[in-house]
C-alpha positions as CSV (number, residue, x, y, z in Angstrom):
1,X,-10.0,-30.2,9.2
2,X,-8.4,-33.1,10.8
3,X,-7.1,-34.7,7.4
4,X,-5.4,-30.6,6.9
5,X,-3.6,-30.6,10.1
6,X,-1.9,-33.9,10.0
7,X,-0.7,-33.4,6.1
8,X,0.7,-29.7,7.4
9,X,2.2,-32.1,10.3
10,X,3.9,-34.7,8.2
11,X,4.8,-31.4,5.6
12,X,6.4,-29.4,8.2
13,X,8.5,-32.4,10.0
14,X,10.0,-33.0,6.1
15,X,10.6,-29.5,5.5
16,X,11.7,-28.7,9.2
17,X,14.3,-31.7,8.8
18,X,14.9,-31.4,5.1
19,X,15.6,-27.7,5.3
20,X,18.0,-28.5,8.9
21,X,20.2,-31.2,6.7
22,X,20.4,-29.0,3.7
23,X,21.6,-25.9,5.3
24,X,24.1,-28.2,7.3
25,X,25.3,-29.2,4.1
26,X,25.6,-26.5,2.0
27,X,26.9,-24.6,4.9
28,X,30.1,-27.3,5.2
29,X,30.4,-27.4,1.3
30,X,30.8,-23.5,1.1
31,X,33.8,-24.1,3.9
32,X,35.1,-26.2,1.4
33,X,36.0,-23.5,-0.9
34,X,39.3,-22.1,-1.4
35,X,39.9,-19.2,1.0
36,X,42.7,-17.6,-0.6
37,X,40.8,-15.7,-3.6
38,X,38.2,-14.2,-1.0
39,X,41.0,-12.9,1.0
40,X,42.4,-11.2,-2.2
41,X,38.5,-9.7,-2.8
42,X,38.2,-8.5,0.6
43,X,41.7,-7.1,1.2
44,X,41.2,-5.4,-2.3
45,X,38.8,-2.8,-0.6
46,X,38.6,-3.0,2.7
47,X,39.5,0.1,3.3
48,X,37.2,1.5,1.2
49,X,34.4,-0.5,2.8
50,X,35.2,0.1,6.2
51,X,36.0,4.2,6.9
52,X,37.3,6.5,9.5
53,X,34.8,9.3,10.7
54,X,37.5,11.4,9.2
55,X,37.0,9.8,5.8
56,X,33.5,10.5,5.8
57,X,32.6,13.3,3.7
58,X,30.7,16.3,5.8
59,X,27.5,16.6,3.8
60,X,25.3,15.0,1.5
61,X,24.3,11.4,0.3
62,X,27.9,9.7,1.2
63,X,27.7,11.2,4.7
64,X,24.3,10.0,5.4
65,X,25.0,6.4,3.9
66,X,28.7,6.4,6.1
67,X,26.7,7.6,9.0
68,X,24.0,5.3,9.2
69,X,25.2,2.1,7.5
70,X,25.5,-1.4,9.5
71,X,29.5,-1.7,9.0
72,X,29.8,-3.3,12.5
73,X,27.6,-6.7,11.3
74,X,28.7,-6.2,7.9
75,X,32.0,-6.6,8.8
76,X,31.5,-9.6,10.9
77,X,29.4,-11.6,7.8
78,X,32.8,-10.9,6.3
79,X,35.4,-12.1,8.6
80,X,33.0,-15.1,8.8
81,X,33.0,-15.5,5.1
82,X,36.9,-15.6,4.8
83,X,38.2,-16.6,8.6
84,X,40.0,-20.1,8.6
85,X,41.5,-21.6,12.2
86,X,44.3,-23.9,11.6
87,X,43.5,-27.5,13.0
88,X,39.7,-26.6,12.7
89,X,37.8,-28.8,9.8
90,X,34.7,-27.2,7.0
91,X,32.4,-28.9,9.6
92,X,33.7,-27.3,13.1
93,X,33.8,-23.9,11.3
94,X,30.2,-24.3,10.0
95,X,28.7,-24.9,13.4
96,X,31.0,-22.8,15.6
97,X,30.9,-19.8,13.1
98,X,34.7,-18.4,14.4
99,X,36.3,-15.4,13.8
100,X,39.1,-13.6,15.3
101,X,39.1,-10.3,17.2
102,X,41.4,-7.5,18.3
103,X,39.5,-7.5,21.4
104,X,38.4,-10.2,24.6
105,X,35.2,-9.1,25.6
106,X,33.7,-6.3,23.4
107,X,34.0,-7.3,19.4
108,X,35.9,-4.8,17.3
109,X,35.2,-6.5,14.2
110,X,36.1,-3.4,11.7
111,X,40.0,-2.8,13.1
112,X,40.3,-6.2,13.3
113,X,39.6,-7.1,9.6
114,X,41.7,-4.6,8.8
115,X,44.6,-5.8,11.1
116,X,43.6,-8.9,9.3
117,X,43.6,-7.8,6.0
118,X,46.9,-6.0,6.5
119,X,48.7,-9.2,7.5
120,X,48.5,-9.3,11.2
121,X,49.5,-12.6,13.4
122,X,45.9,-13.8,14.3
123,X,47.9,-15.9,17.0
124,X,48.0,-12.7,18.8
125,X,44.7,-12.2,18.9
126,X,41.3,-13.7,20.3
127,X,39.3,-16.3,18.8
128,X,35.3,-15.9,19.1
129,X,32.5,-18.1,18.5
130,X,28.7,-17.3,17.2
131,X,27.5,-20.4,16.9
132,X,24.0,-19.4,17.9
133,X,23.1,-18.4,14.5
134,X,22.8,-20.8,11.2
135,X,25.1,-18.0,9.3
136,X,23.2,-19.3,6.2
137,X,24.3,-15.9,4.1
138,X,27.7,-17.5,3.9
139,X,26.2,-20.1,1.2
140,X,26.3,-17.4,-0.6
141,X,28.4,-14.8,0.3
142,X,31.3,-17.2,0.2
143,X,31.0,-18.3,-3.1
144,X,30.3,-14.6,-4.7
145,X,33.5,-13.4,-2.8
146,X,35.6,-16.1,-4.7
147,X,34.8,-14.0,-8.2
148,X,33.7,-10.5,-6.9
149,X,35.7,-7.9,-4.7
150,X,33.5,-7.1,-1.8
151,X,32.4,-3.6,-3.4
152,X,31.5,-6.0,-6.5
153,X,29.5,-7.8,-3.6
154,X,27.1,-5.0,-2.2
155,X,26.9,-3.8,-6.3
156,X,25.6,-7.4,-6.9
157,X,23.3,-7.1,-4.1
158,X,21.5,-3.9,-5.2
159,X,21.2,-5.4,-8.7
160,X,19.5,-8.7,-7.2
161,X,17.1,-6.3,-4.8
162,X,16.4,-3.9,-7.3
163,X,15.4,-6.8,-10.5
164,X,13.2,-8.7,-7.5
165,X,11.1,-5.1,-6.7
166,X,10.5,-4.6,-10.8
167,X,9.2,-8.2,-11.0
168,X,6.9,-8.0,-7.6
169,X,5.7,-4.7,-9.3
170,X,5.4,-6.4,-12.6
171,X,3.7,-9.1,-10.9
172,X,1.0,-6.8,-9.5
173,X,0.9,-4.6,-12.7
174,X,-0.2,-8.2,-14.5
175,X,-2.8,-9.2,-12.0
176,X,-4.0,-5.6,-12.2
177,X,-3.7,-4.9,-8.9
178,X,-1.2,-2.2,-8.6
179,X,-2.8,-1.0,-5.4
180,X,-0.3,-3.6,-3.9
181,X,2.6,-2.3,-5.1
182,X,1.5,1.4,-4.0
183,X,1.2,-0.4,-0.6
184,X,3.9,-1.8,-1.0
185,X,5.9,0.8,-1.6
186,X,4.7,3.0,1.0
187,X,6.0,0.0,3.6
188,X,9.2,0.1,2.0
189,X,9.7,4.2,2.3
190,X,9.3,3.6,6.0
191,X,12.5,1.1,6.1
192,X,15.2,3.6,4.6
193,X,15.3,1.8,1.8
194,X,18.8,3.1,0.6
195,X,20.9,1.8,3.7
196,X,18.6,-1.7,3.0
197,X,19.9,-1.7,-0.6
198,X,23.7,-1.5,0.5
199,X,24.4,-3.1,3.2
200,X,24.8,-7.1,3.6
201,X,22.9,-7.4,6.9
202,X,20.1,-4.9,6.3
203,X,19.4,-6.4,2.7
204,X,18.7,-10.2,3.8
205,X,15.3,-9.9,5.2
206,X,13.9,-7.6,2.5
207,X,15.5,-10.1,-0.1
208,X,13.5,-13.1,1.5
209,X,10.6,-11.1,1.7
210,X,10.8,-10.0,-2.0
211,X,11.4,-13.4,-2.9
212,X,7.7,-14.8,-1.0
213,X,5.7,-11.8,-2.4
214,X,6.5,-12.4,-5.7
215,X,5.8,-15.7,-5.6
216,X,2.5,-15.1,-3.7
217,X,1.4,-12.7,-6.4
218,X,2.5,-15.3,-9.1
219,X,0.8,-18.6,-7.2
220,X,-1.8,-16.9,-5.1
221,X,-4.7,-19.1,-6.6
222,X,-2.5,-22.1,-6.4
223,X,-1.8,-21.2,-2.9
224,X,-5.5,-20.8,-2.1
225,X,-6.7,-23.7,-4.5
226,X,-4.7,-26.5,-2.6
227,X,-3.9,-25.0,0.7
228,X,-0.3,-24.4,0.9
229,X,-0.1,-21.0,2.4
230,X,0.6,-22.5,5.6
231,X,3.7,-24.7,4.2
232,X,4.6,-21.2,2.4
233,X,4.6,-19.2,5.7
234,X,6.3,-22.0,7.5
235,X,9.0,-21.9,5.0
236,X,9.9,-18.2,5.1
237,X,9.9,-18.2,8.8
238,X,12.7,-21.6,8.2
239,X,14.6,-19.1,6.1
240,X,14.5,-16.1,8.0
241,X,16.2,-18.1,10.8
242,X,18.8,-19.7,8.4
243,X,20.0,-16.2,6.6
244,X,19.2,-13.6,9.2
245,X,21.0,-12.3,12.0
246,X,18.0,-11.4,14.2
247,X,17.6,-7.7,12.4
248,X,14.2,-7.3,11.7
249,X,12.6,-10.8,10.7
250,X,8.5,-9.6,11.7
251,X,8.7,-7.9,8.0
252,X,9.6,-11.1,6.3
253,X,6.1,-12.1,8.2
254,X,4.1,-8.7,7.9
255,X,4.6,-7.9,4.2
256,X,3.7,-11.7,2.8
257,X,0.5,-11.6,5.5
258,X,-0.7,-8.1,4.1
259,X,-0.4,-9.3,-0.3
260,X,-1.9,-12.2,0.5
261,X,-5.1,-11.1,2.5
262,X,-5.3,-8.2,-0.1
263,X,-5.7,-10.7,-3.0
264,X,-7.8,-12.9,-1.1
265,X,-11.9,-12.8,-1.8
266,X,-14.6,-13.7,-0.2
267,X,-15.0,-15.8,3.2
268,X,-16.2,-15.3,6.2
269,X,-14.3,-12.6,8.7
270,X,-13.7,-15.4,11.3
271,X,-12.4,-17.9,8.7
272,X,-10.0,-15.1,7.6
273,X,-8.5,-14.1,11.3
274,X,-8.6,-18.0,12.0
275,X,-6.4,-18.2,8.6
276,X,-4.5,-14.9,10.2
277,X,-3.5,-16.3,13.3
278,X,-2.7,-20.0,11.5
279,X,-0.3,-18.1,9.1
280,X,1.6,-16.5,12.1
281,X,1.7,-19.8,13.8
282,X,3.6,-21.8,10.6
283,X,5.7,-18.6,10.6
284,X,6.6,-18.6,14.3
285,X,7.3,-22.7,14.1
286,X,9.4,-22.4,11.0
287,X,11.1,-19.4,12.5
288,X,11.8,-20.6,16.1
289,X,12.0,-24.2,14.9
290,X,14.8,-23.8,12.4
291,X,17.1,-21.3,14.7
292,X,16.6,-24.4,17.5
293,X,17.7,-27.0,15.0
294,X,20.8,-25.5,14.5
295,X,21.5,-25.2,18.4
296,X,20.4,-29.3,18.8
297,X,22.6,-30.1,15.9
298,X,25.8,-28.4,17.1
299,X,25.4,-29.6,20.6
300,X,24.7,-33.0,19.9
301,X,27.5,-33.3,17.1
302,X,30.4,-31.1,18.9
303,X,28.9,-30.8,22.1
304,X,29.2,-26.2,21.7
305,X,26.6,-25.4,24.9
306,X,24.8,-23.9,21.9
307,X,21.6,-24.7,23.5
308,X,22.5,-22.6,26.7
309,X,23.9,-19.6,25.0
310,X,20.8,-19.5,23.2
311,X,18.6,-19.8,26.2
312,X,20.6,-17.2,27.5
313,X,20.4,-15.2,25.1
314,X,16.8,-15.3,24.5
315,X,16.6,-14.7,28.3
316,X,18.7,-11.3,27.6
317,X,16.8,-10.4,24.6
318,X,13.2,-10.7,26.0
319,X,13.5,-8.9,29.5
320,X,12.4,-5.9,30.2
321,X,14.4,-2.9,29.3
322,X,15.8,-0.6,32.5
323,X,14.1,-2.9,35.0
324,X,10.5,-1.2,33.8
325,X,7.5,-3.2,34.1
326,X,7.0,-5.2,31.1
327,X,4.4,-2.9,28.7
328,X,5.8,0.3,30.3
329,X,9.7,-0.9,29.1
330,X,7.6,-1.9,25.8
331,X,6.3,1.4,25.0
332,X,9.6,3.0,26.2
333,X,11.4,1.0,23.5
334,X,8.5,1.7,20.9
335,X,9.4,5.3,21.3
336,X,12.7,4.3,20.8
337,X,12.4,2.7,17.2
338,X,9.8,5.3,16.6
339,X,12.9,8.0,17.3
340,X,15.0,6.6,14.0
341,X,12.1,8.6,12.0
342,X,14.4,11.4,12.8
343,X,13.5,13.5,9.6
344,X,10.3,15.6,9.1
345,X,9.3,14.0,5.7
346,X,8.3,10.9,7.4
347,X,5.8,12.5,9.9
348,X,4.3,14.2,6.6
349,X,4.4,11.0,4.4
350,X,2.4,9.2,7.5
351,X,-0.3,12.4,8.5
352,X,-0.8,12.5,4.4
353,X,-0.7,8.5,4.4
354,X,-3.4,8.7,7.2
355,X,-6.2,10.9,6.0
356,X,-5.8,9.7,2.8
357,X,-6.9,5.8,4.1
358,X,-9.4,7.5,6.0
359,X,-10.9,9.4,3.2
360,X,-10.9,5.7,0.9
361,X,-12.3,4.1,4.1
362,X,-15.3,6.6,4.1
363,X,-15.9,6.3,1.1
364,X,-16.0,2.7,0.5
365,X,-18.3,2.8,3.8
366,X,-20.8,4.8,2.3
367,X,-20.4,2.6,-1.0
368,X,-20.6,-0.5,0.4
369,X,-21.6,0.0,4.0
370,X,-19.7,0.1,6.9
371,X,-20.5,-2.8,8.4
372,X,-19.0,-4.7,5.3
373,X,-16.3,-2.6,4.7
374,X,-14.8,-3.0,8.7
375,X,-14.8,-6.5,8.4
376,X,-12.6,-6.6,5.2
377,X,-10.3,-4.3,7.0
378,X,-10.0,-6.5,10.5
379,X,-7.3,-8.3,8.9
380,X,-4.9,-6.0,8.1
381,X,-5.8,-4.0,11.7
382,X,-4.5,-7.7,13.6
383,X,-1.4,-7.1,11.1
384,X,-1.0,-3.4,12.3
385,X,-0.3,-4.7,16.1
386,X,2.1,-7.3,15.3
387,X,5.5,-5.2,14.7
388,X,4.3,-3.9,18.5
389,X,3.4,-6.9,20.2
390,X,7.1,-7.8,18.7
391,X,8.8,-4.9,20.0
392,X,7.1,-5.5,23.8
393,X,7.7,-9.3,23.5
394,X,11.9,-8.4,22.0
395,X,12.2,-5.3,23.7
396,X,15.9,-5.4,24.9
397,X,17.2,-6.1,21.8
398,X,14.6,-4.1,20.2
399,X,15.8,-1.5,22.2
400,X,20.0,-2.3,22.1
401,X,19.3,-2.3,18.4
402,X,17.3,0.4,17.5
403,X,19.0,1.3,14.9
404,X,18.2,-1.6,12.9
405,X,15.3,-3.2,14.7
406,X,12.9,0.3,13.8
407,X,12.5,-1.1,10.4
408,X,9.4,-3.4,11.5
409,X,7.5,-0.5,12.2
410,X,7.3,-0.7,8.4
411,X,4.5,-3.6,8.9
412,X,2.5,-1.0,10.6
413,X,2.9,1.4,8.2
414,X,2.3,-1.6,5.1
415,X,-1.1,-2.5,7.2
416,X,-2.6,0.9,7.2
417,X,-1.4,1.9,3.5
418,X,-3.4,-2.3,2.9
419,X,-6.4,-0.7,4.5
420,X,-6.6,2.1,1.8
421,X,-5.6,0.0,-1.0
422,X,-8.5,-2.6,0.2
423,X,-11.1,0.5,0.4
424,X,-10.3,0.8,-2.9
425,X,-10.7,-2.4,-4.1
426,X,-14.3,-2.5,-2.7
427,X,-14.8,0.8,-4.9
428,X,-13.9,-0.8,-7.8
429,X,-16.5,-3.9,-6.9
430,X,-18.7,-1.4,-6.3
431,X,-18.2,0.8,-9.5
432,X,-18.4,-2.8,-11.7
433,X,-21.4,-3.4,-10.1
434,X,-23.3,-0.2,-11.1
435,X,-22.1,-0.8,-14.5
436,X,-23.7,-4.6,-14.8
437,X,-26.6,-2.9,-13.5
């Protein structure tokens, strides 16, 4: 036990520092590149990209897409992606993150790529700062942007998402487990997986997630065999931090938690919440360690007050929403996310989703017993509460951003839809076993 913890020490100070210097790195070598050819890409269709309410058709698909896409942070990965200030080196601009704005206080970022775009005199306007955030997409937004119009951009983006999901379900078609991938799918449903697929922001954390599944469902006895799920874990928290913009990272935590207790067989229920609750941990150090190492890194090399914005921030963030008592403002703001279900289907996908576990659950129970068959389905229960316990712990933003942020109910949804497909799975055992008999 002792010899574990102190290789996962030494493993997670290299990969904590390597992953820090890398990111650094590529992140000055991509401000290297020649910004002239992404201007061109951008300017190309910009206006297509960004509309007017009045542009946006009335009814179907389009209007829904126009209506609920993230343009504002879209827009701002953008101006990031192509913004140069004179006098300012590859270096400054990869730690301070700048960007100019039409507006002092409250960012405008769609007029003022346009302005941008159309020529304007950014001496006229006002120069902002998000240094808080690594901004890791830009390694490689940047570098698509010098060959590929932004429209070319979100195209190339749905291609990438939609190869990664037909290898994760081939993955689980080959280990003949395609209960995952019906779990899997029924998470996905509950994330509006459309305005995922096209959109820059929204598509970052489901890419990283699709990226750890299907390597979980390649490597999972490797994983197991030499005890690297927790350097796994602690790496997808590291590059949550690096590519996200705080949108909805708890699925990049939920989804890999819920595959990888599903294929897992055997042990004890206590060795598997102790494994649980060690997973989460890696997760949280990778997650929180890796946004902190960008603030210690700016502040000690340019001296940004990174560190205090960010405590700041996280101050903002975590209070309590409308001056409500901390689990009242909680479940205020879970009603909140819960609110973006704002169609019919999903309460009938969910009541169907529901009775159908509970049937499987029964069933198992009265194949294998019930006392067995709870204890294989703690696991995913613990995984249920997390998107919640996120949402109570975040609520401000969770609650300022709810249009976004509602996506980590998804976990929940993943957990239960894990319960059935683990009910199953104990059928199956239980059918073989009749059979050998």
């Amino acid at each position: 036990m002792n010899s574990g913890l102190g290789r996962f020490l030494k493993h997670m100070i290299v990969l904590m520092l390597g992953s820090a210097v890398a990111g650094t790195l590529l992140l000055v070598l991509v401000f290297c590149l020649p910004r002239e050819r992404m201007m061109e890409h951008v300017v190309a269709n910009v206006n297509e990209m960004i509309r007017d309410k009045e542009q946006i058709p009335d009814s179907g698909i389009e209007n829904y897409i126009w209506m609920k896409k993230e343009t504002y942070t879209d827009t701002i990965m953008i101006q990031n992606a192509i913004e140069k200030v004179d006098g300012k080196n590859a270096y400054e601009h990869a730690m301070w993150a700048y960007h100019y704005d039409v507006s002092e206080e409250v960012w405008e970022p769609e007029d003022s790529l346009r302005m941008i775009c159309a020529g304007a005199d950014v001496s006229e306007m006002n120069l902002h700062t998000y240094a808080r955030y690594w901004h890791g997409y830009l390694v490689y937004l940047k570098p698509l942007l010098l060959f590929l119009s932004w429209k070319q951009v979100i195209y190339f983006g749905v291609l990438i998402q939609l190869v990664l999901m037909a290898a994760v379900v081939y993955a689980a078609f080959r280990r003949k487990c395609m209960e995952i991938a019906a779990a899997l799918a029924c998470g996905l449903l509950f994330m509006k997986p459309l305005l995922v697929l096209i959109s820059l922001t929204m598509s970052v954390c489901w890419i990283i997630t699709l990226a750890a599944l299907l390597f979980i469902l390649i490597c999972h006895e490797q994983l197991e065999s030499r005890r690297f799920y927790p350097e796994l874990f602690l790496m997808v928290g590291i590059a949550t931090a690096y590519f996200d913009f705080l949108t909805y990272p708890i699925v990049t935590l939920g989804f890999p938690l819920c595959t990888c207790f599903l294929l897992k067989k055997g042990a004890l229920l206590k060795e598997k919440l102790l494994q649980l609750i060690g997973y989460c941990i890696c997760w949280g150090i990778g997650y929180g360690g890796m946004w902190a190492m960008k603030w210690v890194i700016a502040d000690l090399t340019l001296h940004t007050g990174t560190i205090r914005d960010a405590v700041w921030s996280i101050i903002g963030r975590t209070e309590s929403i409308g001056g409500r008592p901390r689990f009242n403002g909680g479940f205020y703001v879970i009603g909140l996310n819960m609110d973006e279900y704002d169609m019919l289907i999903y309460a009938i996908i969910a009541a169907v989703l529901a009775a159908a576990v509970l049937a499987v659950v029964l069933i198992s129970g009265r194949k294998a017993g019930f006392k067995y068959v709870l204890g294989q389905l703690v696991p995913f229960a613990v995984i249920f509460c997390i998107p919640f316990v996120w949402i109570i712990l975040v609520q401000h933003h969770s609650a300022l951003h709810a249009r976004f942020t509602f996506r980590i109910l998804s976990v929940a949804v993943l957990a239960v839809s894990c319960i059935g497909a683990k009910g199953f799975q104990i059928c199956a055992a239980e059918r073989q076993k009749v059979v050998r008999s």
